[in-house]
N, C-alpha and C positions, 0 to 999 in steps of 0.2 A: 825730758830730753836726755840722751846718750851724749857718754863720753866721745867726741869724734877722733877715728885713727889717724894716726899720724900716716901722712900720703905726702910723695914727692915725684914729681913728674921731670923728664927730659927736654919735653915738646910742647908745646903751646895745645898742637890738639888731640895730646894724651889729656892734658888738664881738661879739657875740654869736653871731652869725650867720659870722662868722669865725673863730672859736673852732672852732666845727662842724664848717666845714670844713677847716678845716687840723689838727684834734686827733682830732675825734669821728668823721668819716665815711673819714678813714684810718684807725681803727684804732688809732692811737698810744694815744687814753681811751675808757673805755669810753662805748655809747650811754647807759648811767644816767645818769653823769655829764650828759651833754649835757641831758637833759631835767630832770633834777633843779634844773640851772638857769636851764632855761626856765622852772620851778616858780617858782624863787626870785624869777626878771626880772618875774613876774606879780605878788607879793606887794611888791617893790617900788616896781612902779607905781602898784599900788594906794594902797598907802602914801602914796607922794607925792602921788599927783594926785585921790584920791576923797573926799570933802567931808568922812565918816571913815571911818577906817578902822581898825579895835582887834585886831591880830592873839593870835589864841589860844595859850596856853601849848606848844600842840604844832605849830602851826606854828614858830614860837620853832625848837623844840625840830630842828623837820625841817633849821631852816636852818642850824641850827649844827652837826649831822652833817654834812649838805652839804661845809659847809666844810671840816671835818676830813674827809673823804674829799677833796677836792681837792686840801686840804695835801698829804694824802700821797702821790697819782698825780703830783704835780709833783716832789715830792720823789725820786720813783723815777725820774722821766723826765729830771732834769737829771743824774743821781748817775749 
């Protein structure tokens, strides 16, 4: 494994968008991943910036699979 560069982003989907490309569209995670949290970057913004916004029990639910699948492709990709 390579030394990784140092990267700093403005934007949520600058970081995002970076992700993509250096994780998702090589092949290193998988394309679920990628869009799973494109899902997530949606229900966050919404969150943040819509007048409201009351996320349901299974979204909840989707993002914290999410997560626990990232955990572990990370976990497998540093080890």
């Amino acid at each position: 494994m390579t030394q990784a560069e140092p990267v700093a982003f403005k934007r949520h989907k600058d970081t995002i968008g970076y992700f993509n490309k250096k994780y998702v569209h090589t092949g290193i995670l998988p394309g679920e991943i990628g869009r799973n949290i494109a899902k997530a970057a949606k229900v966050r913004h919404a969150s943040d910036y819509d007048e409201i916004y009351i996320a349901s029990k299974e979204e909840a639910e989707k993002q914290i699979q999410t997560a626990k699948i990232m955990i572990e492709l990370v976990e497998k990709f540093i080890s």
